[in-house]
C-alpha positions in Angstrom: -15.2 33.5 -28.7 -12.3 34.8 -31.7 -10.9 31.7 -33.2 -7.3 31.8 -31.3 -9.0 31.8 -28.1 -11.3 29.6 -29.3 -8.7 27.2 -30.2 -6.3 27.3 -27.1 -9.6 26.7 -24.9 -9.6 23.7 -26.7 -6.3 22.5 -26.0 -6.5 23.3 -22.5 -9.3 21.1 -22.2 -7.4 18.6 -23.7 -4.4 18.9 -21.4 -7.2 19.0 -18.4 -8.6 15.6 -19.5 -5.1 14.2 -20.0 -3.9 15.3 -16.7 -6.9 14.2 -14.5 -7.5 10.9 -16.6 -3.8 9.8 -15.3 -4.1 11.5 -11.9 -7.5 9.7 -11.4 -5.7 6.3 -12.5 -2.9 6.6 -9.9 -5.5 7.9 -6.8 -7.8 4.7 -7.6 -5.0 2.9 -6.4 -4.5 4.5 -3.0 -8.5 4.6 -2.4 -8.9 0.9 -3.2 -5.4 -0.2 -1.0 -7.1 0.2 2.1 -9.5 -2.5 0.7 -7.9 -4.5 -1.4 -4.2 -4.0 -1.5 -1.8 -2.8 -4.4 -0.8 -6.0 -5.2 -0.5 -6.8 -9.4 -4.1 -7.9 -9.8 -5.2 -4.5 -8.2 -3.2 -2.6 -10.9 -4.1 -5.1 -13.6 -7.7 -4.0 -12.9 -7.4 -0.7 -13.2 -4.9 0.1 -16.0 -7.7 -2.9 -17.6 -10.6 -0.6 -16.7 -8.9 2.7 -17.9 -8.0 1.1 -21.1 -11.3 -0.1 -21.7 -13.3 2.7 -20.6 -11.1 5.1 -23.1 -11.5 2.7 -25.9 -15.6 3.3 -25.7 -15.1 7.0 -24.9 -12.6 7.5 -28.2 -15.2 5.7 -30.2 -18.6 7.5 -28.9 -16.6 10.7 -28.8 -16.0 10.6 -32.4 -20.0 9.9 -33.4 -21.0 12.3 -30.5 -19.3 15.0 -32.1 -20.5 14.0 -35.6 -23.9 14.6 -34.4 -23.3 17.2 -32.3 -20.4 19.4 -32.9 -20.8 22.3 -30.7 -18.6 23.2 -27.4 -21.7 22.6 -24.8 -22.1 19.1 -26.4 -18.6 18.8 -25.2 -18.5 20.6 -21.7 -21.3 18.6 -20.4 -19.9 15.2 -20.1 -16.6 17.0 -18.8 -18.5 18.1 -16.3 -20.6 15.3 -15.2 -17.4 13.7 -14.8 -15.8 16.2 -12.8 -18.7 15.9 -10.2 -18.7 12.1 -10.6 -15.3 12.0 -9.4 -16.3 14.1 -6.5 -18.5 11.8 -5.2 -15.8 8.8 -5.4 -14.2 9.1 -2.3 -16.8 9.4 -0.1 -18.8 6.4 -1.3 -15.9 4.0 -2.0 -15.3 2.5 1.8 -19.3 1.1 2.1 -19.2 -0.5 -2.0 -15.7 -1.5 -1.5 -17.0 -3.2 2.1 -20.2 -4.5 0.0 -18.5 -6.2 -2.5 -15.5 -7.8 -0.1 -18.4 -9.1 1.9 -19.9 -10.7 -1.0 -17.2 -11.9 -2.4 -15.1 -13.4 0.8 -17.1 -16.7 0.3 -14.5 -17.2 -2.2 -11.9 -18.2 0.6 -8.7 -17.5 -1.9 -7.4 -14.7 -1.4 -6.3 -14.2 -4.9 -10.1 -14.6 -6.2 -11.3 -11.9 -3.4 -8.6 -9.5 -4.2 -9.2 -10.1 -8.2 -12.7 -10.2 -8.4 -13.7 -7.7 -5.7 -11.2 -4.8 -7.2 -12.2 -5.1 -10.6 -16.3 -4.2 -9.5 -15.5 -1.6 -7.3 -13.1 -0.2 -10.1 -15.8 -0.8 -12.9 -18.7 0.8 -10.8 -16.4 4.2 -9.8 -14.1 4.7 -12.3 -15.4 3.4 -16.0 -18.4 6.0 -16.7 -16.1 9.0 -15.6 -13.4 8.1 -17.5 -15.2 6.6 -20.9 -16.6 10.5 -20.6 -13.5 11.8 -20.6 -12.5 10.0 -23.4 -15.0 11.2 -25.5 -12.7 14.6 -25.3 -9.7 14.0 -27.8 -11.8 12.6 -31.1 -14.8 15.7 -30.0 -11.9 18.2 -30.0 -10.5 17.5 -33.1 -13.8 18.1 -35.0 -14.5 21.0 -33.3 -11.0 22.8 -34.0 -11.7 25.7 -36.4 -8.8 24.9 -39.0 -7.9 24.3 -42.5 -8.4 20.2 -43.5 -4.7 20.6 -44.8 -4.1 21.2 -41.3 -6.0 18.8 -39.7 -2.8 16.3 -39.3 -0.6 19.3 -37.3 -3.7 20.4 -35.1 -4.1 16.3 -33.9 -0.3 16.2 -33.3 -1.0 19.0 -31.1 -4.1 17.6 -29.5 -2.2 14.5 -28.4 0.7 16.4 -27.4 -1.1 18.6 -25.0 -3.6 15.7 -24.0 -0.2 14.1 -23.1 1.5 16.7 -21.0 -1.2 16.3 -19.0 -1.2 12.8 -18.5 2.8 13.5 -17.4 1.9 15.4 -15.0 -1.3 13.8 -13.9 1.0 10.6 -13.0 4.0 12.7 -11.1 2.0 15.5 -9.3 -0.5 12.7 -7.1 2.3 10.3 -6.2 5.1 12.9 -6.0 3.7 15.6 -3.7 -0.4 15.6 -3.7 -1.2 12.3 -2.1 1.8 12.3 0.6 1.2 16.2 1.3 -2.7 16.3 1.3 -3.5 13.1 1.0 -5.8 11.0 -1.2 -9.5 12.0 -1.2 -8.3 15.8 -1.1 -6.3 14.7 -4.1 -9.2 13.5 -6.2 -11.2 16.6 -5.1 -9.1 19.1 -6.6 -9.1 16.9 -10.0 -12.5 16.4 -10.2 -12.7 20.1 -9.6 -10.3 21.5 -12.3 -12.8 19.0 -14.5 -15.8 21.3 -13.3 -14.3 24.7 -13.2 -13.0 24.3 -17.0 -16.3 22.6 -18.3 -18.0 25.7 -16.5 -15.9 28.2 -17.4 -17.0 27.3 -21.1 -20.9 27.0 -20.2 -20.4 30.5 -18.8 -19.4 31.4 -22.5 -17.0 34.1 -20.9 -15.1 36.4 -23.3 -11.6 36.9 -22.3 -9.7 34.8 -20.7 -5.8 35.2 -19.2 -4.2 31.8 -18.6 -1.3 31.3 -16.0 0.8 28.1 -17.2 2.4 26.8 -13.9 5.8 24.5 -15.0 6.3 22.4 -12.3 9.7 20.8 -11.8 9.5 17.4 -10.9 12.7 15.9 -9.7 12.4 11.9 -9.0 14.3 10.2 -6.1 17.4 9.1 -6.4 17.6 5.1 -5.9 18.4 4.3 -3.0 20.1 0.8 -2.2 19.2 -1.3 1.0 22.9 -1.4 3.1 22.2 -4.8 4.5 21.9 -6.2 1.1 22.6 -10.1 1.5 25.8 -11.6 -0.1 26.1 -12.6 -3.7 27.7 -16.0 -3.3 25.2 -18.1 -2.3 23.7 -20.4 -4.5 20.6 -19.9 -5.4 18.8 -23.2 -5.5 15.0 -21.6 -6.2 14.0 -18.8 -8.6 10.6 -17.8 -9.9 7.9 -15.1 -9.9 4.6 -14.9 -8.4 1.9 -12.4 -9.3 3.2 -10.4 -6.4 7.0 -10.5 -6.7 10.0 -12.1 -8.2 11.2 -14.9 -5.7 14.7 -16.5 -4.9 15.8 -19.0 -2.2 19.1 -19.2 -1.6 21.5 -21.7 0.7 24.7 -20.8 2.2 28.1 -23.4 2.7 26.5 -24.2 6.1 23.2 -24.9 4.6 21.4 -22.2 5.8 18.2 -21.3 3.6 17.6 -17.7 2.8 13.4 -16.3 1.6 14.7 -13.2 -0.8 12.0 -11.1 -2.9 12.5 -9.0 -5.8 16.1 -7.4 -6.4 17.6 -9.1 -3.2 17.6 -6.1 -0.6 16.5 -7.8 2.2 15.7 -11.4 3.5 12.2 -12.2 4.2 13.3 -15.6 6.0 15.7 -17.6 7.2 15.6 -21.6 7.9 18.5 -24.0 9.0 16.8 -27.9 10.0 19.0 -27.9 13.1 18.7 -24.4 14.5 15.6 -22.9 15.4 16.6 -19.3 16.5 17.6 -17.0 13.8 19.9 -14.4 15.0 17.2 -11.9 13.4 14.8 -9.9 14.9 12.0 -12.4 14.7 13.9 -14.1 18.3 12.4 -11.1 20.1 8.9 -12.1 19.6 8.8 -15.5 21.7 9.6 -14.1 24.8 6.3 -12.0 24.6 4.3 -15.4 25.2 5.6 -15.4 28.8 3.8 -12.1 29.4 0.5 -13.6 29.1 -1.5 -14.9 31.5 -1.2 -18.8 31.3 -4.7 -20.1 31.3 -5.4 -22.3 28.1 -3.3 -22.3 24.4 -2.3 -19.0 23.3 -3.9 -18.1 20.4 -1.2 -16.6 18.1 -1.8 -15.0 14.8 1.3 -14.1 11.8 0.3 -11.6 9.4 3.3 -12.2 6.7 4.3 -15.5 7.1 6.6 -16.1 4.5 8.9 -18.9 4.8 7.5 -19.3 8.1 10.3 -18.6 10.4 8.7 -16.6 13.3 6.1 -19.7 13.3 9.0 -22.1 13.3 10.1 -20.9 16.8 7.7 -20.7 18.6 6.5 -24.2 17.5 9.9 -25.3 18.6 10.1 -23.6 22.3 5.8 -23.9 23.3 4.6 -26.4 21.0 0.7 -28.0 22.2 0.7 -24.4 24.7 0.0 -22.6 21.7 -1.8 -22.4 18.0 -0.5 -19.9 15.3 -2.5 -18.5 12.3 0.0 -17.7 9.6 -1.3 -15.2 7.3 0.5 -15.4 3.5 -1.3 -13.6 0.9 1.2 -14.7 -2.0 0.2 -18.8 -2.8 3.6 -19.2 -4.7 5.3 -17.8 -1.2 3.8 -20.7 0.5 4.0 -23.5 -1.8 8.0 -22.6 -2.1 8.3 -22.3 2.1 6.3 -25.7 2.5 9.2 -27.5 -0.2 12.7 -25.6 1.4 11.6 -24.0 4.4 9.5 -26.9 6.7 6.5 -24.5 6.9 3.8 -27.1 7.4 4.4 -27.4 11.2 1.8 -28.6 13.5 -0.2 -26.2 15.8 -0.3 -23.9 12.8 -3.2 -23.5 10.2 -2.0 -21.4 7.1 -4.2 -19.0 5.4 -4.0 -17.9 2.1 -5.3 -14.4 2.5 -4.3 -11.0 2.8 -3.8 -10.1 6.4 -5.5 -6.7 6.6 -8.4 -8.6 5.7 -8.2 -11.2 7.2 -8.4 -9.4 10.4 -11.7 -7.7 9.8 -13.7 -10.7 8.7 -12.3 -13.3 11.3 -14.1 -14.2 14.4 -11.1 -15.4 15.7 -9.5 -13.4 18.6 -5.8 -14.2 19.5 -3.9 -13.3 22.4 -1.0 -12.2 20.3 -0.5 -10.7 16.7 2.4 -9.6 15.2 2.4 -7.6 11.9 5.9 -8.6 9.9 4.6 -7.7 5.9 6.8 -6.1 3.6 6.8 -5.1 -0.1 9.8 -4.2 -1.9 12.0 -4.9 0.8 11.9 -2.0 3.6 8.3 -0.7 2.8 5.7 -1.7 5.2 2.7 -1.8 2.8 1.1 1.0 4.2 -2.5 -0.4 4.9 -1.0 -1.8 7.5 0.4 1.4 9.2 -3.4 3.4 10.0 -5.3 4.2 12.5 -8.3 2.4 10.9 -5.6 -0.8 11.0 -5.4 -0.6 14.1 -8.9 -0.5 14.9 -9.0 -4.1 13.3 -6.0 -4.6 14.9 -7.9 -3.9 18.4 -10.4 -5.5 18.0 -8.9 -9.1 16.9 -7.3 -9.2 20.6 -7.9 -10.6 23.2 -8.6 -8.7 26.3 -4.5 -8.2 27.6 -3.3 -9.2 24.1 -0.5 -7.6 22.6 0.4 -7.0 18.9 3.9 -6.4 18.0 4.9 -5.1 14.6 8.6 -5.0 12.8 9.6 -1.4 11.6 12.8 -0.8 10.0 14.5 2.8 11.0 17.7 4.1 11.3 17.0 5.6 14.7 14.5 5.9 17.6 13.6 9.7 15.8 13.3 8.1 12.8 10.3 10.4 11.6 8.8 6.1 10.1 9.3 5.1 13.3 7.4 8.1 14.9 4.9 8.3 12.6 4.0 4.7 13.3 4.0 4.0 16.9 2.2 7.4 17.5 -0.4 6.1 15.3 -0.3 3.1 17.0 -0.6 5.0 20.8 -3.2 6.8 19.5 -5.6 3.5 19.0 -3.7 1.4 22.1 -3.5 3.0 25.9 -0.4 1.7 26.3 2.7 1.4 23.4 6.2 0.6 23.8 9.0 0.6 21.2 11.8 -1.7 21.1 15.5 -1.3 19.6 16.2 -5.2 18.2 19.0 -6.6 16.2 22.4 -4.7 17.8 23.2 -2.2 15.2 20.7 -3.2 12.9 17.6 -1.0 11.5 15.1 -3.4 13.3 12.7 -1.7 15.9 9.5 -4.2 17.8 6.7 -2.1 18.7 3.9 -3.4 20.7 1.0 -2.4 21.9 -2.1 -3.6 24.2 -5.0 -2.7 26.1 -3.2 -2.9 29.2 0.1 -2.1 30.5 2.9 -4.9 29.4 5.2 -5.4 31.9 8.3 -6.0 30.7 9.7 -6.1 34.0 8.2 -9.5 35.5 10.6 -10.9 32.8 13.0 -11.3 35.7 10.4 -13.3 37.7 9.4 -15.7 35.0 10.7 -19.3 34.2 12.0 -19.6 30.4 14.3 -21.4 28.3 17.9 -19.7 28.5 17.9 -18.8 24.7 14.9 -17.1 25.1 15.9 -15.2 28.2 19.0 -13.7 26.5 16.4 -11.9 24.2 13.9 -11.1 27.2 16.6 -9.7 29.3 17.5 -7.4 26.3 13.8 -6.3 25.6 13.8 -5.1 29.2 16.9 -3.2 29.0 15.6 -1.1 25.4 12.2 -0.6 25.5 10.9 2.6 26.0 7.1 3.9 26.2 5.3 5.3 23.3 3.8 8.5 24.8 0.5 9.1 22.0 0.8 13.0 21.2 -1.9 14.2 18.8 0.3 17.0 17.7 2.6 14.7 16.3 1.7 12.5 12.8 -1.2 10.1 12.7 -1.5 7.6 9.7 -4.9 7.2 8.4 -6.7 5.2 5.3 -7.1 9.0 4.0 -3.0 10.1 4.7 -0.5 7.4 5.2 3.3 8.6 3.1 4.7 5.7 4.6 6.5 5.4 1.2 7.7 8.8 1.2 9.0 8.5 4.7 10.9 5.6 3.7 12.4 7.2 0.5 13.4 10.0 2.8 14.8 8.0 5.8 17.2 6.0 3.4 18.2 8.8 1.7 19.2 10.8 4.6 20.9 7.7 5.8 23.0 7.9 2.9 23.7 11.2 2.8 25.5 10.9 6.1 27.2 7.9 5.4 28.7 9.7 2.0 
């Protein structure tokens, strides 16, 4: 191989570590979600990991290369690493369900989530990724120069190593993860790891290189419309691992639950009224559709401040017993002090709720899903059909679940996405428009038909009936057509449909 081709081999394989090291950071996150969340102690882990394994790699690289320096010396860990990483995704789900089962004795959910992300990070993704960075320090001594050169051919090392690493952090969470989705995504990393590291074991002469620029445009923020007013005073502030929290009260003493930059309210408490005006009124009616043999077992997954639970404490009290699922401690600790969440009838559970579904043996006559991040993104572990297969199977036989989605219409393609994923798992799916003119839609779901209908027959209390009269006048069956989208652990752009849905919205609005 002449010396210029020589060289620019080189720096390609320094742009393909760059650009599959960062890729390979951002798809660990999406391949551990389903398992253990994204919260901050999932990326803590593996930005720790990365960091760690490329600190060993720079400084083995560098002695490797001492020893060794000769371009198969170099190729081979690339391409052990290449078909490391294409093994990850397909042995993930039974370590990842290993090590949660080992380490669920823990009870917090904090612990679980800390301890059990970290292993299944160290055991996948450290020996790939100390290999590949061995690369940089092993390139450098191999580049035929001058040593009064050696400072300009590092510069352009790192620069090229870095280009990569750009667009190994834009290219996954931009357009290959939504569009193909995530074990696809790692594939075609780990290959480009194998086909360069083979194309230099092949020792093949000449070479023409295609350099693809890829335009990367990132969304334009968008803001939430039904941002909450600014003149409240704010009589909590503080930040938990998960997000930055505020609790705010209004001239008539109503309490407001806000997370992160205010663009939504997570609840909403007032010690004299017990019915929100929110969409969380529609789910107490739903009781009255079950049959009426023993106390309803009812199970929260997002508690928060505990307003949902409030309620239906208030109207069934003894009839029924309510799980709330919080996986934030801080969130809990601040709703027991403002927000009366310790209310009896209800155990509280410090875990997060995906899991907590699959390792109960509790089985609850109905569940309803209300968890947000970041305001109007459903965290979207929550959306798949492998959800809700746990989902399933943690209800009772007639037990419905009943899940908050926030769309600007009934085509919404969020909305569409979701409840067809949800058909496709339950017989029988129905979607609610709540809230008047509001972005709030219920869905729920069961085993058997729900009829809505024998509202009319059934004695309530009055406030309640106001909201069953409306859920009988706007629901509408979910028809499950397998042509249409279906959410899965593999291919859920539940962010991207969001991004998409609000911009839209605004577009129109403009």
């Amino acid at each position: 191989m002449k010396e210029k081709c020589y060289n620019r081999f080189l720096l390609l394989i320094s742009f393909t570590s760059g650009l599959s090291i960062m890729a390979m950071e951002i798809t660990a996150s999406r391949i551990l979600a389903p398992y253990f969340g994204t919260s901050l102690f999932v990326w803590t882990n593996i930005i720790g990991v990365v960091l760690i394994a490329l600190s060993l790699g720079y400084y083995l690289g560098g002695k490797y290369a001492d020893r060794h320096p000769k371009l198969k010396y170099l190729l081979a860990p690339i391409l052990l690493s290449g078909l490391i990483f294409l093994i990850i995704p397909w042995i993930v789900k039974p370590l990842a369900v290993f090590v949660t089962i080992a380490t669920v004795k823990l009870q917090t959910a904090s612990l679980v989530i800390f301890i059990g992300s970290f292993a299944v990070t160290l055991i996948l993704f450290a020996f790939p990724l100390m290999l590949l960075g061995m690369v940089s320090p092993f390139v450098i001594r191999l580049f035929e120069t001058q040593k009064s050169h050696l400072g300009s051919v590092a510069g352009s090392i790192f620069a090229f190593s870095t280009v990569g690493s750009i667009l190994g952090t834009f290219l996954p969470s931009l357009w290959l993860i939504p569009t193909i989705g995530t074990r696809m995504t790692m594939t075609i990393f780990a290959i480009a790891l194998i086909l360069v590291s083979g194309w230099g074991l092949m020792s093949k002469k000449k070479v023409h290189l295609a350099l693809l620029i890829i335009l990367l445009v990132i969304p334009v923020a968008t803001i939430n419309a039904t941002s909450i007013k600014l003149d409240e005073d704010v009589i909590f502030e503080g930040e938990s691992a998960y997000q930055y929290i505020q609790v705010t009260e209004s001239d008539n003493g109503t309490r407001f639950l806000v997370f992160n930059e205010g663009g939504g309210l997570q609840s909403v408490y007032h010690p004299d009224i017990y019915l929100s005006g929110k969409y969380y009124d529609y789910y107490p009616p739903l009781l009255y559709l079950l049959d009426d043999e023993g106390q309803e077992q009812v199970a929260i997954i997002g508690l928060a401040g505990g307003t949902l639970s409030r309620e239906l404490n208030y109207f069934f009290g003894d009839e029924i017993h309510v799980d709330g699922i919080e996986i934030d401690k801080t969130v809990i600790e601040i709703a027991t002090e403002y927000f009366e969440l310790e209310q009896p009838n209800m155990t509280i559970h410090n875990q997060d709720g995906h899991m907590f579904l699959k390792y109960t043996d509790n089985k609850y006559d109905l569940i309803v899903i209300d968890a947000y991040q970041n305001q109007l993104y459903i965290p979207w572990t929550m959306t798949t059909q492998e959800f809700w297969e746990t989902v399933k199977d943690s209800l009772n036989e007639g037990g419905i679940v009943g899940i908050n989605i926030n769309a600007t219409t009934l085509d919404a393609e969020l909305l569409q996405a979701i409840s067809n994923t949800m058909a496709s798992v339950f017989p029988h799916t129905y979607v609610t428009k709540v809230g008047g003119a509001g972005w709030n839609y219920m869905v729920t779901a069961s085993d058997s038909p729900i009829d809505f209908d024998s509202f009319s027959e059934k004695e309530m209390n009055d406030e309640l009936a106001v909201f069953a009269r409306k859920i009988m006048r706007d629901t509408v069956e979910q028809i499950f057509d397998p042509q249409k989208t279906i959410l899965t652990d593999d291919r859920a752009p539940v962010e991207l449909m969001t991004d998409k849905m609000i911009f839209d919205y605004i577009v129109k609005e403009l």
